[in-house]
N, C-alpha and C positions, 0 to 999 in steps of 0.2 A: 468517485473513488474515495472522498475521505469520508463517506456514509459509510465503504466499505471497511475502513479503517477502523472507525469507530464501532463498527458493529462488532467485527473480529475483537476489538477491545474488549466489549462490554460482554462478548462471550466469555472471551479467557477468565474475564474475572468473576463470571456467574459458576464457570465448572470449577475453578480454584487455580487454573493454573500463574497466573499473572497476579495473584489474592497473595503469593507466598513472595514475589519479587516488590524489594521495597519502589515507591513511588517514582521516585526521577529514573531507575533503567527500568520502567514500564514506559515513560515518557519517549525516552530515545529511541526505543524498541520502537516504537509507533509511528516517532520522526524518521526512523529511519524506511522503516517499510511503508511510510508514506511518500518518502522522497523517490522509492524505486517505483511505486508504480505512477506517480507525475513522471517523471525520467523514460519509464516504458509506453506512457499514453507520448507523448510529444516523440519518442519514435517511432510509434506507430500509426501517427499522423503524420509523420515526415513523409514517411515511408510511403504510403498511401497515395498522396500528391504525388511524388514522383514517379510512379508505378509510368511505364510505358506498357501499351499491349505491343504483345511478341506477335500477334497475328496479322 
C-alpha cells in the first residue's frame, strides 16, 4: 500500500499537479492518505476473520 502511495505521489508530481503545492502539505497529503488506506486494510482484514457463512 505505501508502493501505492508513493507511486500516486511521484505521478502527481510528474504531471504538475502536487509540483505547484509547496513541500510539507504534499507530505501530509500522503500521510494522510496513507494513514486511510492502513485504516481500511486492517478493516478489512478485521472484517474478513470475522466473516461467518450464513449458509
Amino acid at each position: 500500500m505505501l508502493f501505492l502511495v508513493a507511486a500516486l505521489l511521484l505521478l502527481g508530481t510528474v504531471l504538475g499537479t502536487v509540483a505547484h503545492a509547496p513541500l510539507p502539505v504534499t507530505l501530509v497529503a500522503a500521510a494522510v492518505i496513507g494513514a486511510w488506506l492502513a485504516v481500511f486494510a486492517v478493516r478489512e482484514r478485521h472484517g474478513r476473520r470475522r466473516h461467518h457463512p450464513t449458509h
